[in-house]
C-alpha positions as MATLAB code, in Angstrom:
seq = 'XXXXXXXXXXXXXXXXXXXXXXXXXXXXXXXXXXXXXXXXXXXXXXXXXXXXXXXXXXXXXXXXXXXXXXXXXXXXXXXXXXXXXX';
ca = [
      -4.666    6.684    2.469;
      -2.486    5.198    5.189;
      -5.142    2.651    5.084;
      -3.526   -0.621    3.651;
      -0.761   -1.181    5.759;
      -2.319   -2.013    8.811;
      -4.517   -5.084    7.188;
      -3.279   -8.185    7.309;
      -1.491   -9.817    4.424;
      -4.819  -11.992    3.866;
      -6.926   -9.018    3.917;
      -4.766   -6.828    2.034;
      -5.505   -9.347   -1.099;
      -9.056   -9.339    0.044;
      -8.948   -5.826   -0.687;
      -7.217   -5.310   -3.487;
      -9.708   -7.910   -5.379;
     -12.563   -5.614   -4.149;
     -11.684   -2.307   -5.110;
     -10.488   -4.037   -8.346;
     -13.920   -5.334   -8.970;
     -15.475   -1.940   -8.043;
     -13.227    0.255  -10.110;
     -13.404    0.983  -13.425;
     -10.562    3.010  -13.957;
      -7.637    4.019  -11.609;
      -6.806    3.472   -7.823;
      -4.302    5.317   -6.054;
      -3.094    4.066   -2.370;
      -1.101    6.842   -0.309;
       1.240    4.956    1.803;
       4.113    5.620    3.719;
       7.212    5.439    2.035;
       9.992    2.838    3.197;
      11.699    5.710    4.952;
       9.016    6.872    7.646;
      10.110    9.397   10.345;
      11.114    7.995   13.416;
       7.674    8.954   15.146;
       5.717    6.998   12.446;
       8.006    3.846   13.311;
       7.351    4.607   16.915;
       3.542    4.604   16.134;
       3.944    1.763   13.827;
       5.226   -0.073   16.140;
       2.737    0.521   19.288;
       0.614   -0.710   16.830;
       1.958   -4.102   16.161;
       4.131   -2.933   13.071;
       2.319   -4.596    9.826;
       3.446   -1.793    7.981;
       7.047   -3.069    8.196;
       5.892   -6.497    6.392;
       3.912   -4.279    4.071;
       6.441   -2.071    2.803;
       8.832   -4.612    2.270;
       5.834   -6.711    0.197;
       3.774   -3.644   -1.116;
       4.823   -3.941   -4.694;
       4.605   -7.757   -5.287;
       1.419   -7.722   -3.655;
       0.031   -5.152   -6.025;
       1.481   -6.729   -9.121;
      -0.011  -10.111   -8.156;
      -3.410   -8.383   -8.289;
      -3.147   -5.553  -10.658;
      -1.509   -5.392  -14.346;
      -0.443   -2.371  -14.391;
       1.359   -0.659  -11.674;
       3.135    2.774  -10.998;
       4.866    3.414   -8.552;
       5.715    7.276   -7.542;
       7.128    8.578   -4.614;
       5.828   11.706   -3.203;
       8.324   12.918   -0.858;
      10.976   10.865    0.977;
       8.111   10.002    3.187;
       5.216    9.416    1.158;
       4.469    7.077   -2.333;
       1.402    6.296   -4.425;
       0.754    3.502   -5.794;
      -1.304    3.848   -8.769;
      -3.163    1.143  -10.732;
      -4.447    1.735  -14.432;
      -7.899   -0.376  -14.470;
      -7.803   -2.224  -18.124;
];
């Protein structure tokens, strides 16, 4: 959780491939959603801010790696992505 969006767009694919080779089922990322409070964009930000490319890429990332993609949002502040393994 919170994990994804602060690799780089290389290693996010990197990623993805790997936990789709060692899953057999489902995988659920809990990500921010594209409406973070104003102290997570403050933190993102201090951080170097890769979650602003992410969120703006996070679903055609996923769908260039996974089939089958769902996409729920939590809160205004919070989404899952969930992939179905095949």
């Amino acid at each position: 959780s919170y994990v994804v969006h602060g690799l780089r767009p290389q290693e996010r694919k990197t990623f993805y491939e790997e936990v789709s080779r060692v899953t057999t089922h489902r995988i659920i990322f809990y990500e921010h959603s594209d409406a973070p409070s104003i102290g997570i964009r403050v933190a993102e930000w201090l951080e170097g801010g890769r979650y602003f490319s992410f969120i703006r890429t996070a679903e055609k990332e996923l769908r260039e790696t996974f089939d089958d993609l769902d996409i729920v949002r939590l809160s205004k502040r919070i989404t899952l992505f969930i992939v179905n393994q095949k």
